[in-house]
mmCIF file of the N, C-alpha and C atoms, coordinates in Angstrom:
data_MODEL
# 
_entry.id   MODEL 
# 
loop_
_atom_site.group_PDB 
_atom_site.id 
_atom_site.type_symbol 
_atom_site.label_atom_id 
_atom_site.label_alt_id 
_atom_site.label_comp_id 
_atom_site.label_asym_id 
_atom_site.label_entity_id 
_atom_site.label_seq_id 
_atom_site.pdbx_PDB_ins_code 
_atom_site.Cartn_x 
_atom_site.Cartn_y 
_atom_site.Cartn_z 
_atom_site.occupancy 
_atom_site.B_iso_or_equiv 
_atom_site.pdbx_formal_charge 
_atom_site.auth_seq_id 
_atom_site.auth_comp_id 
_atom_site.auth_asym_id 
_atom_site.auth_atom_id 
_atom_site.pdbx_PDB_model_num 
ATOM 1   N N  . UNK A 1 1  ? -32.736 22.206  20.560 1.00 0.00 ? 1  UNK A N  1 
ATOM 2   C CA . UNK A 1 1  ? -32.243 21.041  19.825 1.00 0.00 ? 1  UNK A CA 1 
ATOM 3   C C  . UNK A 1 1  ? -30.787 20.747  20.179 1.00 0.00 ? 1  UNK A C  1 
ATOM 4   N N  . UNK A 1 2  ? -29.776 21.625  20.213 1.00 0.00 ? 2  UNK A N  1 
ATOM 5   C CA . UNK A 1 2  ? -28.693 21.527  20.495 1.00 0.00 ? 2  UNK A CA 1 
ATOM 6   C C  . UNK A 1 2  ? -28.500 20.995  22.264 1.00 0.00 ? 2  UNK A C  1 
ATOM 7   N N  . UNK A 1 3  ? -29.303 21.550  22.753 1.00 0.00 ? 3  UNK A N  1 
ATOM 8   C CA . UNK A 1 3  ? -29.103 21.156  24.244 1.00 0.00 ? 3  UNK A CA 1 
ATOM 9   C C  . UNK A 1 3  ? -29.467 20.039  24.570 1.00 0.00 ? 3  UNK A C  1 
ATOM 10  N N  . UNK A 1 4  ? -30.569 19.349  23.515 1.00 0.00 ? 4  UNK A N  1 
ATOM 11  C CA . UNK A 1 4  ? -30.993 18.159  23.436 1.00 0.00 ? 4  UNK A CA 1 
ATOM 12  C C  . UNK A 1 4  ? -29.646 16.991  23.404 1.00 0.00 ? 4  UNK A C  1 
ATOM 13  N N  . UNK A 1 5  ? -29.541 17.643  21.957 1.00 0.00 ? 5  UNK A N  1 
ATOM 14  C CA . UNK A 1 5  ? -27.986 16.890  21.667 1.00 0.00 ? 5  UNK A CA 1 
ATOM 15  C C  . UNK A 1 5  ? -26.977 16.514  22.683 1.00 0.00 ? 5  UNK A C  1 
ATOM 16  N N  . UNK A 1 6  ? -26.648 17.646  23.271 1.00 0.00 ? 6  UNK A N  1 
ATOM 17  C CA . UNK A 1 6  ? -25.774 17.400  24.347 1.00 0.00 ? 6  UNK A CA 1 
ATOM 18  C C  . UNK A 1 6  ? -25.724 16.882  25.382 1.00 0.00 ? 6  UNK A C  1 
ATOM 19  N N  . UNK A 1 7  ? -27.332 16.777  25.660 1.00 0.00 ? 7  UNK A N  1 
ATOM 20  C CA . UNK A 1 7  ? -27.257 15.949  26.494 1.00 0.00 ? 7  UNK A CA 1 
ATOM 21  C C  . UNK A 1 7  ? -26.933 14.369  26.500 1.00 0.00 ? 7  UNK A C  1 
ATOM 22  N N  . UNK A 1 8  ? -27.818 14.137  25.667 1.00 0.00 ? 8  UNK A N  1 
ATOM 23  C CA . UNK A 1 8  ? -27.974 12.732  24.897 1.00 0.00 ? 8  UNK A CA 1 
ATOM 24  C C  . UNK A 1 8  ? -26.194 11.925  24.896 1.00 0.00 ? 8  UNK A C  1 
ATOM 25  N N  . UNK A 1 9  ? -25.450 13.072  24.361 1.00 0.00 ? 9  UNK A N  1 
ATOM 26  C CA . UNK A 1 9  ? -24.197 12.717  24.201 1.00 0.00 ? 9  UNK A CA 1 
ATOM 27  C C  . UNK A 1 9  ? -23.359 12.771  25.347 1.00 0.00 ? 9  UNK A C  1 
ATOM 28  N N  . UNK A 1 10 ? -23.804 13.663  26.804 1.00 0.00 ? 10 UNK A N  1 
ATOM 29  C CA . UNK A 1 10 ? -23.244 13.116  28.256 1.00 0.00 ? 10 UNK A CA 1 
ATOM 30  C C  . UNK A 1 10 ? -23.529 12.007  28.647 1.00 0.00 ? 10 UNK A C  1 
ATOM 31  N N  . UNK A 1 11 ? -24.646 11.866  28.480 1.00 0.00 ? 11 UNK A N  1 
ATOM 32  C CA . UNK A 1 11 ? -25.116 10.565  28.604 1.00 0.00 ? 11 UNK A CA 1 
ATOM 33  C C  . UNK A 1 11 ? -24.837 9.244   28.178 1.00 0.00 ? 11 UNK A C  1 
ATOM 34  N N  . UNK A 1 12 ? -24.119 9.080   26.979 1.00 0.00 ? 12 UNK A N  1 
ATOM 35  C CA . UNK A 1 12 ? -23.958 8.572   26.617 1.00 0.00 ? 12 UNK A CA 1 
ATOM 36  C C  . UNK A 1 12 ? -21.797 8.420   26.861 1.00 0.00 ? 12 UNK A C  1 
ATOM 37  N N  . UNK A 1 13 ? -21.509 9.499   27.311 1.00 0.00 ? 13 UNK A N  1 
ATOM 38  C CA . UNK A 1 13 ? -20.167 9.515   27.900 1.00 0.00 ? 13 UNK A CA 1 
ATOM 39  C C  . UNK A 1 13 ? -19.931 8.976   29.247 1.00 0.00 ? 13 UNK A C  1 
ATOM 40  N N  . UNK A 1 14 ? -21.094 9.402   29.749 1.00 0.00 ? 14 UNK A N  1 
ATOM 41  C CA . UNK A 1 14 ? -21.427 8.816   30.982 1.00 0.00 ? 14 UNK A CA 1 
ATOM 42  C C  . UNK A 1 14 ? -21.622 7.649   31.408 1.00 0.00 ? 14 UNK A C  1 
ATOM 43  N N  . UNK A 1 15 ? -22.317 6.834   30.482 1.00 0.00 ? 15 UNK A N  1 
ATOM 44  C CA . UNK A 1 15 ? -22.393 5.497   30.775 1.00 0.00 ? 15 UNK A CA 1 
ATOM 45  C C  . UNK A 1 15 ? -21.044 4.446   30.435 1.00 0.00 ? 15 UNK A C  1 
ATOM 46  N N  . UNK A 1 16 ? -20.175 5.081   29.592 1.00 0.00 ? 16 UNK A N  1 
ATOM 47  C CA . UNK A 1 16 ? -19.127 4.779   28.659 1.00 0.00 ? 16 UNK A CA 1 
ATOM 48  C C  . UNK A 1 16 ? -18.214 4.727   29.565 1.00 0.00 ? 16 UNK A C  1 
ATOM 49  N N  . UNK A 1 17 ? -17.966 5.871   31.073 1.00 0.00 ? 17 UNK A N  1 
ATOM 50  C CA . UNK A 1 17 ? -17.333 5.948   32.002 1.00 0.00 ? 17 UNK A CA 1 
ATOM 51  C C  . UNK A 1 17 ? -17.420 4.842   33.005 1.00 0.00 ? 17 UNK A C  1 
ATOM 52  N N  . UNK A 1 18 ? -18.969 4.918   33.291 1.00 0.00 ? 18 UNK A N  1 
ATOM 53  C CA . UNK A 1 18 ? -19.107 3.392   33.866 1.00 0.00 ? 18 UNK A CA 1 
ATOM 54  C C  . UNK A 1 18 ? -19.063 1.948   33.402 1.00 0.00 ? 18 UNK A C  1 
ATOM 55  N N  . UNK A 1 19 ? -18.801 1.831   32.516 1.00 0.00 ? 19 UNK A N  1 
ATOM 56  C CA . UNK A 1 19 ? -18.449 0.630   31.739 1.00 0.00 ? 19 UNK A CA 1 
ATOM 57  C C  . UNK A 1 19 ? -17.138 0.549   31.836 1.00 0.00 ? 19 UNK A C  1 
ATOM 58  N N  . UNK A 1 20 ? -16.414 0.939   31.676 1.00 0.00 ? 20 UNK A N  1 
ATOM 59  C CA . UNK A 1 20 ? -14.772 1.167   31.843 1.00 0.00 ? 20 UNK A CA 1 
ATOM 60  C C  . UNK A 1 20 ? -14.281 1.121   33.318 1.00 0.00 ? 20 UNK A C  1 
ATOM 61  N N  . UNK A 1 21 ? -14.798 1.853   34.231 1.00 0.00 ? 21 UNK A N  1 
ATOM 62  C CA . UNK A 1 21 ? -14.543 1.825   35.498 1.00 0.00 ? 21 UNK A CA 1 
ATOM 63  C C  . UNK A 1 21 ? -15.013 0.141   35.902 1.00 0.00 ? 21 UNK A C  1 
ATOM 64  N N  . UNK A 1 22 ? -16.349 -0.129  35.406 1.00 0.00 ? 22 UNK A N  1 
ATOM 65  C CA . UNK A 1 22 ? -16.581 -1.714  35.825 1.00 0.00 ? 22 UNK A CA 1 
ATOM 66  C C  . UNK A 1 22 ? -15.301 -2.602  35.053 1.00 0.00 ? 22 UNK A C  1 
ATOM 67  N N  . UNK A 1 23 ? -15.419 -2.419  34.130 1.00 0.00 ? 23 UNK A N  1 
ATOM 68  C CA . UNK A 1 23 ? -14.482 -3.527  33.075 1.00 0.00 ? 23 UNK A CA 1 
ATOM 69  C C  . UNK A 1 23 ? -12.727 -3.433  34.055 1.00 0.00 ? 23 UNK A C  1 
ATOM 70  N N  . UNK A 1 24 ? -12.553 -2.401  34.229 1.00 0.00 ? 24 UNK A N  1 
ATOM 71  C CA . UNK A 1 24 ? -11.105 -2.309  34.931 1.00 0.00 ? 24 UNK A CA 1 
ATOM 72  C C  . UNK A 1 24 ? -11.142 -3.106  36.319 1.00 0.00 ? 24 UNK A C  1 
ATOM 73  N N  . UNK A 1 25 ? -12.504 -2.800  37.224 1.00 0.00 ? 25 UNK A N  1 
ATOM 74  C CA . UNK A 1 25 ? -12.464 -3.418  38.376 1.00 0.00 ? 25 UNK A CA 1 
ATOM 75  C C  . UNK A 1 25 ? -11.929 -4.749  38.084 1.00 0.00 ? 25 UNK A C  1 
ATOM 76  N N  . UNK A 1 26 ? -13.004 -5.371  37.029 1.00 0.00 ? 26 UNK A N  1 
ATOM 77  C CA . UNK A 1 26 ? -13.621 -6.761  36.814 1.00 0.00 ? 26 UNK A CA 1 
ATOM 78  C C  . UNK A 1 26 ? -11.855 -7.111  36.894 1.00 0.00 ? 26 UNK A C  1 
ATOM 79  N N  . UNK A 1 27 ? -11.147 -6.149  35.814 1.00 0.00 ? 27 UNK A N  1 
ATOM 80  C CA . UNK A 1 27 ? -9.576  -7.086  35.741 1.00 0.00 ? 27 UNK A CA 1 
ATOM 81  C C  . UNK A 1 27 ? -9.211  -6.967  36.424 1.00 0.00 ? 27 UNK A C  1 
ATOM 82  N N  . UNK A 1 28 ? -9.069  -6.222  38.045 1.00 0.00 ? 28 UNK A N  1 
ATOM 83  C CA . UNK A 1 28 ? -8.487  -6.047  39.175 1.00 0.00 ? 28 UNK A CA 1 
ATOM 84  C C  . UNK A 1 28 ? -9.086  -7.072  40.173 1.00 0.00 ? 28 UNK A C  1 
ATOM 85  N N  . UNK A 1 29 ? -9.951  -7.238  39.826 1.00 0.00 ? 29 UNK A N  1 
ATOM 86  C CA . UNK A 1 29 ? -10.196 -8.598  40.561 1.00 0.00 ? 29 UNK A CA 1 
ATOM 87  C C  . UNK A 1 29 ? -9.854  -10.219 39.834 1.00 0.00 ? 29 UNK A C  1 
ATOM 88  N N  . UNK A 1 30 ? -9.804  -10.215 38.748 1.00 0.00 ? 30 UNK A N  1 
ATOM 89  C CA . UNK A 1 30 ? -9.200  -11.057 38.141 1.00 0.00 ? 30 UNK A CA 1 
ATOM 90  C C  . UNK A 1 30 ? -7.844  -11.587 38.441 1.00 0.00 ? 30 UNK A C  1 
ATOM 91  N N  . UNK A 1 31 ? -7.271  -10.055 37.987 1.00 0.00 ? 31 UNK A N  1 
ATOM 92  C CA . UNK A 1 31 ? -5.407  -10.419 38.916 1.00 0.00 ? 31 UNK A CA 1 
ATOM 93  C C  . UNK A 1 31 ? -5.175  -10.829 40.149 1.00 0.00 ? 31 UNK A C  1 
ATOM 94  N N  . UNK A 1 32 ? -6.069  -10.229 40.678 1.00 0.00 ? 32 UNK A N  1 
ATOM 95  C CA . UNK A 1 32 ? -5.923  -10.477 42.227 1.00 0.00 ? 32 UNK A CA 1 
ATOM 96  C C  . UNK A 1 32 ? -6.061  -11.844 42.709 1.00 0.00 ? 32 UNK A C  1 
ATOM 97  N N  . UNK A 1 33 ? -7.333  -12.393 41.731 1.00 0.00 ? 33 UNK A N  1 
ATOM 98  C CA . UNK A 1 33 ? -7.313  -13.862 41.910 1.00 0.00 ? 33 UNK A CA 1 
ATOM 99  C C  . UNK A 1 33 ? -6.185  -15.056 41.680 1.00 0.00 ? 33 UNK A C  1 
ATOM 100 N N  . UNK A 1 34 ? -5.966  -14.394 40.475 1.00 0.00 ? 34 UNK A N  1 
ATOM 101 C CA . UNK A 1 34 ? -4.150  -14.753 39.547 1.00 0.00 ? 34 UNK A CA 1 
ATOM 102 C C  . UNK A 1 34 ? -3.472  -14.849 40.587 1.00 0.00 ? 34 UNK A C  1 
ATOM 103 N N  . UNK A 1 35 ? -3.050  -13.951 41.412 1.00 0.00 ? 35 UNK A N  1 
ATOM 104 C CA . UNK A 1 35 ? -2.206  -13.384 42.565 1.00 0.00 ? 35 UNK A CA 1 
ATOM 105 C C  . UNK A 1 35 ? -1.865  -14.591 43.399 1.00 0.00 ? 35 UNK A C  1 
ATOM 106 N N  . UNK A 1 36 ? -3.717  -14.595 44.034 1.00 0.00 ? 36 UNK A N  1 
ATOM 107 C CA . UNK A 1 36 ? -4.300  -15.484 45.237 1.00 0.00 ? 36 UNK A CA 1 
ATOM 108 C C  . UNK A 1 36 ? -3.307  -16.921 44.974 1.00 0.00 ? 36 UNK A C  1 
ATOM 109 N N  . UNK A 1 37 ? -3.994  -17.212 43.603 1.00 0.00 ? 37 UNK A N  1 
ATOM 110 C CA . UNK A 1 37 ? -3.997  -18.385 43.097 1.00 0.00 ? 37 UNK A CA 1 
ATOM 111 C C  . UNK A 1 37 ? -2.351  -19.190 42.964 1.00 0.00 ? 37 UNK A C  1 
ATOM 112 N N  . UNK A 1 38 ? -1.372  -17.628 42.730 1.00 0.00 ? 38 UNK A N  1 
ATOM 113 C CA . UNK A 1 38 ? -0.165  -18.107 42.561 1.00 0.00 ? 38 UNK A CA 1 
ATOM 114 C C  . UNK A 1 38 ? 0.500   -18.161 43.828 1.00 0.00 ? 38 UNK A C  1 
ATOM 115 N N  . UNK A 1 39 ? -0.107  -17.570 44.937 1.00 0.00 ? 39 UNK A N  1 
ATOM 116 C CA . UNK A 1 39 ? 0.719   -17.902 46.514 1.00 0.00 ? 39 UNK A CA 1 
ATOM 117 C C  . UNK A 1 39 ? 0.273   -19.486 47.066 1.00 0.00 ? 39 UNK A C  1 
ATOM 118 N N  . UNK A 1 40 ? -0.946  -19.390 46.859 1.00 0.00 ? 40 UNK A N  1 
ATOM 119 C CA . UNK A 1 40 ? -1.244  -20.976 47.344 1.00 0.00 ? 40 UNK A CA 1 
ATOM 120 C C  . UNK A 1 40 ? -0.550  -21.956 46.998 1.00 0.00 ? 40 UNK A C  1 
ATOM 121 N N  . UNK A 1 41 ? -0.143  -21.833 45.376 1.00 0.00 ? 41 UNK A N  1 
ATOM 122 C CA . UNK A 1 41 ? 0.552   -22.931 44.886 1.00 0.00 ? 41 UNK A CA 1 
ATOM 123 C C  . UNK A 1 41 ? 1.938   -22.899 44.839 1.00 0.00 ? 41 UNK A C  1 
# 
């Protein structure tokens, strides 16, 4: 039961990691666009 638990709860850290790692990209590409956007003009 306990090992059950634990897992459940890597898992659930785990996906929490990849959500964060995406969400940060997403704003690193955002800025970057910001960036783009402010040399052109």
């Amino acid at each position: 039961m306990a090992a059950n638990a634990l897992l459940l709860y890597m898992r659930k850290i785990s996906s929490l990691l990849i959500e964060t790692r995406n969400s940060l990209r997403q704003r690193n590409n955002d800025y970057a666009g910001i960036v783009q956007y402010i040399k052109e003009f």
